[in-house]
PDB file of N, CA, C and O in Angstrom:
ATOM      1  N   UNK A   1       0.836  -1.180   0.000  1.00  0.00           N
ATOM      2  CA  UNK A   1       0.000   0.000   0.000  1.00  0.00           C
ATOM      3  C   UNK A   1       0.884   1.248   0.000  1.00  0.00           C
ATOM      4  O   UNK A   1       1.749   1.484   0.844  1.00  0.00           O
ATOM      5  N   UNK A   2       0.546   2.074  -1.115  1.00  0.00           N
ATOM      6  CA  UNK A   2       1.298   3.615  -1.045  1.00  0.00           C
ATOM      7  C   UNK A   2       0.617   4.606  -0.244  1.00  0.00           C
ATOM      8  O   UNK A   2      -0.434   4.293   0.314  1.00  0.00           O
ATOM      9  N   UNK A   3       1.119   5.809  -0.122  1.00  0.00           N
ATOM     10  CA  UNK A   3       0.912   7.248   0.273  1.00  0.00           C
ATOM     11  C   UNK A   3      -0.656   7.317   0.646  1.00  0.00           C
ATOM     12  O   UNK A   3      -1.341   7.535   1.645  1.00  0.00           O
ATOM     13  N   UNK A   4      -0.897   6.915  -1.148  1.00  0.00           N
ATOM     14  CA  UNK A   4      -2.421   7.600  -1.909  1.00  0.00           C
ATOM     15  C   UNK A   4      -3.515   6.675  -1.482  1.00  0.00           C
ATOM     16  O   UNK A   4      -4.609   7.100  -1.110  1.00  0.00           O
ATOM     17  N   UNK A   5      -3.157   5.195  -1.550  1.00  0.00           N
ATOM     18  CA  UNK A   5      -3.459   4.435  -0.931  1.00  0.00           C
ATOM     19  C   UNK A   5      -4.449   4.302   0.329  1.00  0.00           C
ATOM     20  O   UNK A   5      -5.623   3.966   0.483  1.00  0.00           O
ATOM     21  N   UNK A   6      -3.348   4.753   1.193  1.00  0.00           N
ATOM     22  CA  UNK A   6      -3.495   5.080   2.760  1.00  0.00           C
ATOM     23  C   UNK A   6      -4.505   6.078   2.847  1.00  0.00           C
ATOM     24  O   UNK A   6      -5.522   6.109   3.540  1.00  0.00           O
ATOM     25  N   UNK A   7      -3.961   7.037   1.869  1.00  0.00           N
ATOM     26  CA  UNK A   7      -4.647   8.526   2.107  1.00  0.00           C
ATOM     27  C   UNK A   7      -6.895   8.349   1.944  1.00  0.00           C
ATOM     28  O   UNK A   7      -8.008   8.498   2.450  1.00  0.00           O
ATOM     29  N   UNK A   8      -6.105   7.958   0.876  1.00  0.00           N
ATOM     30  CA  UNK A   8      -7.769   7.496   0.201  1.00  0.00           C
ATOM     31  C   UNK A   8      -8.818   6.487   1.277  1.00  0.00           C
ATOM     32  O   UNK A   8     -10.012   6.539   1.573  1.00  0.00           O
ATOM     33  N   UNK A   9      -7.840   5.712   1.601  1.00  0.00           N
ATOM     34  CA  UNK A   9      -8.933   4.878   2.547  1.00  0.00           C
ATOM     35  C   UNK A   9      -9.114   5.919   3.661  1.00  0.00           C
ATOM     36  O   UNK A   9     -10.265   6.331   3.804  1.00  0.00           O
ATOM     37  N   UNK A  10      -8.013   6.491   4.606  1.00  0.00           N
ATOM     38  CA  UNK A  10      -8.563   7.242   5.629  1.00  0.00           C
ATOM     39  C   UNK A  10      -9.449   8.346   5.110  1.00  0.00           C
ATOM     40  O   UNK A  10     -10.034   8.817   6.086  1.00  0.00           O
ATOM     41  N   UNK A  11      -9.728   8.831   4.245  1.00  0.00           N
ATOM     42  CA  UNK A  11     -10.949   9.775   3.874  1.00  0.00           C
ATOM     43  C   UNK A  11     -11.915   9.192   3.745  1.00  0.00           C
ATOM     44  O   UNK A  11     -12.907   9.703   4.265  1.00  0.00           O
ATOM     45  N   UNK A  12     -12.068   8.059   3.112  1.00  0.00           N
ATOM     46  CA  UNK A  12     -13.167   6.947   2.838  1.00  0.00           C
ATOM     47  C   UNK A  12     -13.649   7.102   4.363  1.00  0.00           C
ATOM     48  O   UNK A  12     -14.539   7.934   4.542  1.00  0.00           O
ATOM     49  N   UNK A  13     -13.129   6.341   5.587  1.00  0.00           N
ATOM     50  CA  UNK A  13     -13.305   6.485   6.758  1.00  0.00           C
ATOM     51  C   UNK A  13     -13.813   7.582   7.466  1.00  0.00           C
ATOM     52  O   UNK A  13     -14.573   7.493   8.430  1.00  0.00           O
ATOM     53  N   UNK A  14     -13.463   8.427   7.063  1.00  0.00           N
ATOM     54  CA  UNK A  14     -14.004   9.599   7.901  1.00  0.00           C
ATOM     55  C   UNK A  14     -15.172  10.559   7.251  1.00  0.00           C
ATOM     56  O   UNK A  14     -15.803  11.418   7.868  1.00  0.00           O
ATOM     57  N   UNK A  15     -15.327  10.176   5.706  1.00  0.00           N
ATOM     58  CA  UNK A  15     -16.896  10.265   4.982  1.00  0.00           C
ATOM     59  C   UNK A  15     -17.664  10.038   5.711  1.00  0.00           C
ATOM     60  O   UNK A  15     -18.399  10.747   6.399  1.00  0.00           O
ATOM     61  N   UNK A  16     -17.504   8.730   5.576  1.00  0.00           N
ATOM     62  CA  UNK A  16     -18.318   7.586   5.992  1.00  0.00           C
ATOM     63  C   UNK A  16     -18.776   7.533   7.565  1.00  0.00           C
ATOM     64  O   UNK A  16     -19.795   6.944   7.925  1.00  0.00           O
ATOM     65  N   UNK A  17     -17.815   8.285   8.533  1.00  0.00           N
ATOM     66  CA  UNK A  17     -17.585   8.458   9.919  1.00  0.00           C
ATOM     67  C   UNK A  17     -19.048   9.782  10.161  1.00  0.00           C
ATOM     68  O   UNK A  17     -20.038   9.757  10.892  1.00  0.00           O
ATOM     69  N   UNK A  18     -18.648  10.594   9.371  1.00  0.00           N
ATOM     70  CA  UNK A  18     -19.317  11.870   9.174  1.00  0.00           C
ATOM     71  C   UNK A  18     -21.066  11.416   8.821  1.00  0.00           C
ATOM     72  O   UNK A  18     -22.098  11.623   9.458  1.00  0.00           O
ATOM     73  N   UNK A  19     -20.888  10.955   7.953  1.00  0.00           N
ATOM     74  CA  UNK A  19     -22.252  10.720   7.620  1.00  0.00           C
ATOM     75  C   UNK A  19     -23.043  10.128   8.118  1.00  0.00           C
ATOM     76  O   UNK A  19     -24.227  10.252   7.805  1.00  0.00           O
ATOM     77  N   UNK A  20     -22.534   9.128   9.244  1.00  0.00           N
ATOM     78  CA  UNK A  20     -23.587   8.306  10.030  1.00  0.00           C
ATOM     79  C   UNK A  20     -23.322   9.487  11.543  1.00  0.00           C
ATOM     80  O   UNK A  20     -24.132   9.526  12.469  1.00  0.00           O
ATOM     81  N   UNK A  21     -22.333  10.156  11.504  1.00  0.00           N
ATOM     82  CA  UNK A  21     -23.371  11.270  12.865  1.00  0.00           C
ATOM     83  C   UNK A  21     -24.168  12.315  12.453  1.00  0.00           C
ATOM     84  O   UNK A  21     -24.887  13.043  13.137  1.00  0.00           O
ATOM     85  N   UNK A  22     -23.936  12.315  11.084  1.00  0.00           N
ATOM     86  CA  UNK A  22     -24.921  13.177  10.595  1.00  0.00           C
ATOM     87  C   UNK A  22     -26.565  12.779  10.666  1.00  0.00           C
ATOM     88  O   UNK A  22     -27.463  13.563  10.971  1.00  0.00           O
ATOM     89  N   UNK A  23     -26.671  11.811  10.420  1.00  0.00           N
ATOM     90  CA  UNK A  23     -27.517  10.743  10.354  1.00  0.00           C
ATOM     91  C   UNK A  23     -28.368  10.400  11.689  1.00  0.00           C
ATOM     92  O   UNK A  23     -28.228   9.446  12.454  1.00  0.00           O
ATOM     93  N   UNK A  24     -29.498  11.710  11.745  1.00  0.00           N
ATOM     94  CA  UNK A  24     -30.037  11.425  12.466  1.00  0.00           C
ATOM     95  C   UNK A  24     -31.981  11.052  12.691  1.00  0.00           C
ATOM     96  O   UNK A  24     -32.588  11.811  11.935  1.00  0.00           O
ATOM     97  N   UNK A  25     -32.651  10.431  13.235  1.00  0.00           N
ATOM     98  CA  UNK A  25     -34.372  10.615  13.223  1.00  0.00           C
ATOM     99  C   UNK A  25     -34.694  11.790  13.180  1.00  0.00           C
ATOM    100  O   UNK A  25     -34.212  12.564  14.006  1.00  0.00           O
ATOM    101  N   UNK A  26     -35.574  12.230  12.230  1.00  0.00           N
ATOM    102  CA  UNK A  26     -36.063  13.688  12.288  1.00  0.00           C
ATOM    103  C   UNK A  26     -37.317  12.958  13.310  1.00  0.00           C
ATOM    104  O   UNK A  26     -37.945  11.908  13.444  1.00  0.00           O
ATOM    105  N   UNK A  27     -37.139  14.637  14.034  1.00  0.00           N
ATOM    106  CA  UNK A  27     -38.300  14.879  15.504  1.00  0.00           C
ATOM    107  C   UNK A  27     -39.994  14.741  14.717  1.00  0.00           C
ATOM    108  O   UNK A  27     -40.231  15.664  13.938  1.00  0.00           O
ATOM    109  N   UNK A  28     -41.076  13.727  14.872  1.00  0.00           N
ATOM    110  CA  UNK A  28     -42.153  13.644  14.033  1.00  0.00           C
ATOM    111  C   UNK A  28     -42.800  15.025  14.172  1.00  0.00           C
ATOM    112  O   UNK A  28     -43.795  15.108  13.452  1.00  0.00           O
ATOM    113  N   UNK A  29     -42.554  16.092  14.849  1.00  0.00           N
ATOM    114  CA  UNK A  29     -43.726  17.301  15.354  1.00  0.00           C
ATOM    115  C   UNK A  29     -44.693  16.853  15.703  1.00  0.00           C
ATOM    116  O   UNK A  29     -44.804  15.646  15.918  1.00  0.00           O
ATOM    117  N   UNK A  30     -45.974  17.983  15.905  1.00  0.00           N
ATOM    118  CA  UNK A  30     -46.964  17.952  16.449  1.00  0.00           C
ATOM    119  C   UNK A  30     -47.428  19.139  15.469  1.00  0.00           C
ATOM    120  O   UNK A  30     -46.862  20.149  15.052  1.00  0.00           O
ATOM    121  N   UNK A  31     -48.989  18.452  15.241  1.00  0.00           N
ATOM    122  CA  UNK A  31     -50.527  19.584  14.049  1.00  0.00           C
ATOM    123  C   UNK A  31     -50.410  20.606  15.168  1.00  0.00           C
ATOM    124  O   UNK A  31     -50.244  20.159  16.303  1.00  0.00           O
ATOM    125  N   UNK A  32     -50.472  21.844  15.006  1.00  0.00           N
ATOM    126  CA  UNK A  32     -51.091  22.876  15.522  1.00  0.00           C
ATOM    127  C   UNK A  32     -50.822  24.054  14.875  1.00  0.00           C
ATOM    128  O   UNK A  32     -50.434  24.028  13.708  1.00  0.00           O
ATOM    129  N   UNK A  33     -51.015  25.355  15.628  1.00  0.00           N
ATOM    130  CA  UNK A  33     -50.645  26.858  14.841  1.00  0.00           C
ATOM    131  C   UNK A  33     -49.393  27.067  15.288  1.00  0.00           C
ATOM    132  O   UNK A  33     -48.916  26.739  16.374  1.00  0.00           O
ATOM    133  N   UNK A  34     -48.962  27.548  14.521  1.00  0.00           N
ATOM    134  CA  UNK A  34     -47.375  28.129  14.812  1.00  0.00           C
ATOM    135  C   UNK A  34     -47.171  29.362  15.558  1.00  0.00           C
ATOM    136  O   UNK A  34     -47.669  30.448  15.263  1.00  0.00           O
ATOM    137  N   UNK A  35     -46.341  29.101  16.624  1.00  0.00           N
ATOM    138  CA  UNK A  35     -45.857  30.117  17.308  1.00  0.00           C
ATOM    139  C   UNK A  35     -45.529  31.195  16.595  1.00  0.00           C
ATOM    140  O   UNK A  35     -46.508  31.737  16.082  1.00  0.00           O
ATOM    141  N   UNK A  36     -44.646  31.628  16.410  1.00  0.00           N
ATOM    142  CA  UNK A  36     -44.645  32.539  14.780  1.00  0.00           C
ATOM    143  C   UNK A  36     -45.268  33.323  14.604  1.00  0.00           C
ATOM    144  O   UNK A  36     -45.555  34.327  15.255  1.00  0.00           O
ATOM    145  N   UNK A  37     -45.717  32.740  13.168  1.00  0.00           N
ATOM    146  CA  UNK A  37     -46.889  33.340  12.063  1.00  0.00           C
ATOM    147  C   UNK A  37     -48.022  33.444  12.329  1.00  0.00           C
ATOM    148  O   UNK A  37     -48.768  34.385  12.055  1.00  0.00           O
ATOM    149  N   UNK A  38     -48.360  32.069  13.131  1.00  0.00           N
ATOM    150  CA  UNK A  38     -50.038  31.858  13.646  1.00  0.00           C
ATOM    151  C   UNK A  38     -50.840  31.077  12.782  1.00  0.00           C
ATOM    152  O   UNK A  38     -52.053  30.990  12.976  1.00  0.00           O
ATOM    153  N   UNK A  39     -50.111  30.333  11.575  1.00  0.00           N
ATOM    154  CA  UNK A  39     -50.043  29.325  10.801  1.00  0.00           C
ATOM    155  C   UNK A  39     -50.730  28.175  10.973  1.00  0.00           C
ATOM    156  O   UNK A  39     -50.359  27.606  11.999  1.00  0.00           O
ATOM    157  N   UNK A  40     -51.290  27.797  10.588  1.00  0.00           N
ATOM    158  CA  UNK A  40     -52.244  26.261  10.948  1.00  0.00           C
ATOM    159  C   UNK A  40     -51.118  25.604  10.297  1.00  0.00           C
ATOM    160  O   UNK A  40     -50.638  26.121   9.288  1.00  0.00           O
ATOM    161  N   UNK A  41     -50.425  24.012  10.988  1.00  0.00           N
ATOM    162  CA  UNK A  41     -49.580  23.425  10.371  1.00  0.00           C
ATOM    163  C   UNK A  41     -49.718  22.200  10.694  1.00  0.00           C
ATOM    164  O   UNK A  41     -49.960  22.035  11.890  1.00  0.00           O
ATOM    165  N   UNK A  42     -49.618  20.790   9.733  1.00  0.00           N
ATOM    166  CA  UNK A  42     -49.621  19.544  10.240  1.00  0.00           C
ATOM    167  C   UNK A  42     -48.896  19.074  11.140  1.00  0.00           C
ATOM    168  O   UNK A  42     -49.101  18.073  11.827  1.00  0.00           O
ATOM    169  N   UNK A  43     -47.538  20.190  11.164  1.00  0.00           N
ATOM    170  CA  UNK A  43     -46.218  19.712  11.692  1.00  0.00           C
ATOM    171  C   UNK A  43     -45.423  21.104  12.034  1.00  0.00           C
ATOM    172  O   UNK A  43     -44.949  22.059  11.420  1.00  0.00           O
ATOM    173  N   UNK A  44     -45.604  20.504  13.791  1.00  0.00           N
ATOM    174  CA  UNK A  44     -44.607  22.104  14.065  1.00  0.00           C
ATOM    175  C   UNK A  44     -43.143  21.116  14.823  1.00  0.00           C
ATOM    176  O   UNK A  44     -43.137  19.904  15.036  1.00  0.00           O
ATOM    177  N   UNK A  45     -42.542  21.647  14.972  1.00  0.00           N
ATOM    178  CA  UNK A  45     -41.152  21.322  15.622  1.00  0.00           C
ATOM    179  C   UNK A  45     -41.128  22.424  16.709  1.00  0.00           C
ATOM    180  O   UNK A  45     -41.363  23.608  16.465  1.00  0.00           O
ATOM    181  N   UNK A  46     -40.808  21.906  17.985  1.00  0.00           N
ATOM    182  CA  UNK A  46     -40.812  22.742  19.131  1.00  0.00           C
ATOM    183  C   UNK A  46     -41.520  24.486  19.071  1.00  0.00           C
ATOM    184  O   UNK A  46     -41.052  25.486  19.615  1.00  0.00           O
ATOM    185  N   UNK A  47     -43.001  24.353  18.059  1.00  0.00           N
ATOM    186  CA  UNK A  47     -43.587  24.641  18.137  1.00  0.00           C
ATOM    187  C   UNK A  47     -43.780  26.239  16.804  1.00  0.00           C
ATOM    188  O   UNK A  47     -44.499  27.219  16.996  1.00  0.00           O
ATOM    189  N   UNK A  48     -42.947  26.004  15.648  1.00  0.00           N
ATOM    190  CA  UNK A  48     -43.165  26.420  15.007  1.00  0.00           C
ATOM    191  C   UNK A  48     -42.876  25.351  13.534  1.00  0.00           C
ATOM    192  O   UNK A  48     -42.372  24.234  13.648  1.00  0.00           O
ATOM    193  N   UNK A  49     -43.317  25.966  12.152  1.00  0.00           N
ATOM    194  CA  UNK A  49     -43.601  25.552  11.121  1.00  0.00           C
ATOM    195  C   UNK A  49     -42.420  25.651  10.523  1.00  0.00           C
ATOM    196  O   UNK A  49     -41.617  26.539  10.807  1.00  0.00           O
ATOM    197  N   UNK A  50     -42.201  24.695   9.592  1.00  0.00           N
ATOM    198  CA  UNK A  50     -41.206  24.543   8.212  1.00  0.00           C
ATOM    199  C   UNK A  50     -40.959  26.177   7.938  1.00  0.00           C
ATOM    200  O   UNK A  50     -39.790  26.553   7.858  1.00  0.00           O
ATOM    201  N   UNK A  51     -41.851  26.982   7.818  1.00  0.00           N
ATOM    202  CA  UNK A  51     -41.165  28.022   7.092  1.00  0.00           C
ATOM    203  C   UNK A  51     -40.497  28.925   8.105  1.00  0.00           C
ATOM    204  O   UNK A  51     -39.507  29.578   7.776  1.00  0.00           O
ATOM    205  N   UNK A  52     -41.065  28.994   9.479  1.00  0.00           N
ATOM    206  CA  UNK A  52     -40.380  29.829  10.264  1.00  0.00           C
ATOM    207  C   UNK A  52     -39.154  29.453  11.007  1.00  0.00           C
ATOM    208  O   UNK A  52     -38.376  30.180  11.624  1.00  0.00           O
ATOM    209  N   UNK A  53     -39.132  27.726  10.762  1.00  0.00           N
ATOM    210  CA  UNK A  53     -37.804  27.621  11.053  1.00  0.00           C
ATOM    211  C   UNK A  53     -36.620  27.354  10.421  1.00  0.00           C
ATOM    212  O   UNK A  53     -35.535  27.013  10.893  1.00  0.00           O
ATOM    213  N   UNK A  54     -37.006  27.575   9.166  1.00  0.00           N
ATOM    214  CA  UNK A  54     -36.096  27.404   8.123  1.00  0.00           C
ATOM    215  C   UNK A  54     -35.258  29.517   8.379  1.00  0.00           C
ATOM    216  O   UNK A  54     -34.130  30.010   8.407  1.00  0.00           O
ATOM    217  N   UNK A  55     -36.468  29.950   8.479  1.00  0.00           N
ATOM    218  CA  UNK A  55     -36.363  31.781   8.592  1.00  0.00           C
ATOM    219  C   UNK A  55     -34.846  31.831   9.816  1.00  0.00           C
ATOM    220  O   UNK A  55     -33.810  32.478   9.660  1.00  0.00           O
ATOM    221  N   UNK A  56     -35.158  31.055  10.803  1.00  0.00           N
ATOM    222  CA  UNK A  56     -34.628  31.444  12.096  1.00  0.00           C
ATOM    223  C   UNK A  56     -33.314  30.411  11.823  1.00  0.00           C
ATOM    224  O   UNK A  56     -32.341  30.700  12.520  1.00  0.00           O
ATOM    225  N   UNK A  57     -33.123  29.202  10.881  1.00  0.00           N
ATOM    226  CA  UNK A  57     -31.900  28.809  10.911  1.00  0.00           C
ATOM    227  C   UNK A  57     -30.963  29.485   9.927  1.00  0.00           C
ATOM    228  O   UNK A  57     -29.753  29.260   9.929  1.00  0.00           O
ATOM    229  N   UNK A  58     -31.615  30.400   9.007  1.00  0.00           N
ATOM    230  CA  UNK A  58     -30.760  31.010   8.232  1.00  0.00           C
ATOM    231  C   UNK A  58     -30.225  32.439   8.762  1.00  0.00           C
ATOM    232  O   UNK A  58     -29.077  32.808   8.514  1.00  0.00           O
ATOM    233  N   UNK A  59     -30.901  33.017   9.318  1.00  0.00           N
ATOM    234  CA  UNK A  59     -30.737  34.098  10.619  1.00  0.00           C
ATOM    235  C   UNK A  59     -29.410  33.195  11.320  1.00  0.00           C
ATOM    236  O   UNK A  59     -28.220  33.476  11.182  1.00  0.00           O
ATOM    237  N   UNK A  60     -29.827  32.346  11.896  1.00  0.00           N
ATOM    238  CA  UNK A  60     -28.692  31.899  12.739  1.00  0.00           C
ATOM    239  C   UNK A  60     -27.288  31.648  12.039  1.00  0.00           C
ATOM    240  O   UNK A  60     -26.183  32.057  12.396  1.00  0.00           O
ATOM    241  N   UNK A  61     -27.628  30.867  10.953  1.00  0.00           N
ATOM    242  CA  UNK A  61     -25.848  31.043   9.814  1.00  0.00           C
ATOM    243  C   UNK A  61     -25.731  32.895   9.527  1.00  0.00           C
ATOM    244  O   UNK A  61     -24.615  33.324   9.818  1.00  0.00           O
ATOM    245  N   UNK A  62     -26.282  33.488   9.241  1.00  0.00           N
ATOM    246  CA  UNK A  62     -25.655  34.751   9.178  1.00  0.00           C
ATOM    247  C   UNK A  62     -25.388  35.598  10.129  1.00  0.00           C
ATOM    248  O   UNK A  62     -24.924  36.719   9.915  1.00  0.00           O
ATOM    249  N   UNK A  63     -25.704  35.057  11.458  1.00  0.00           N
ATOM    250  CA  UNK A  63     -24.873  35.553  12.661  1.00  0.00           C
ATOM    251  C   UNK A  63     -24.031  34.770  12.765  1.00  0.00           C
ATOM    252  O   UNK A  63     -23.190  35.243  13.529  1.00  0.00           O
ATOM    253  N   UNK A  64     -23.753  33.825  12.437  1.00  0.00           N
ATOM    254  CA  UNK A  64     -22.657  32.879  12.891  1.00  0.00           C
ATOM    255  C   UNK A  64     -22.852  31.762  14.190  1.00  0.00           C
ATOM    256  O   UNK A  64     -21.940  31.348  14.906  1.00  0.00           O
ATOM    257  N   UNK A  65     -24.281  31.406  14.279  1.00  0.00           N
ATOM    258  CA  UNK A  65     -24.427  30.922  15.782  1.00  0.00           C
ATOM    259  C   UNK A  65     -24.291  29.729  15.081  1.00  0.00           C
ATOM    260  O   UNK A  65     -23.398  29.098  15.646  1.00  0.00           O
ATOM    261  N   UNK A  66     -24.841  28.933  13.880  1.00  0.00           N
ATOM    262  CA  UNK A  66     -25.047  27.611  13.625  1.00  0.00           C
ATOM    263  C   UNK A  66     -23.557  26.977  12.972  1.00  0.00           C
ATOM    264  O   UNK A  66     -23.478  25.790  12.655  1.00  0.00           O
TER     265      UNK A  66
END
């Protein structure tokens, strides 16, 4: 086994390492109105909707918190 060899498998490894902690159950939510907007939604996540928390995780990358 060479250099590239070596190299290649340990990246393989740590893809692969990465992707299963990435790899997690999404939370099922709960139907109700959204904290938020006030949204009727099938599915809130700790109590707001797909769109307002998509709003508040992109807020959060452009402060730098996420």
């Amino acid at each position: 086994m060479d250099e590239m060899d070596i190299s290649s498998e340990r990246e393989t490894i740590a893809r692969e390492s990465a992707i299963r902690a990435a790899a997690r159950p999404l939370d099922p939510g709960l139907p109700g109105v959204c904290e938020d907007c006030d949204t009727d939604s099938p599915r809130l996540v700790f109590g707001l909707c797909a769109p307002c928390r998509d709003v508040r995780a992109k807020l959060a990358r452009l402060r730098g918190e996420a």
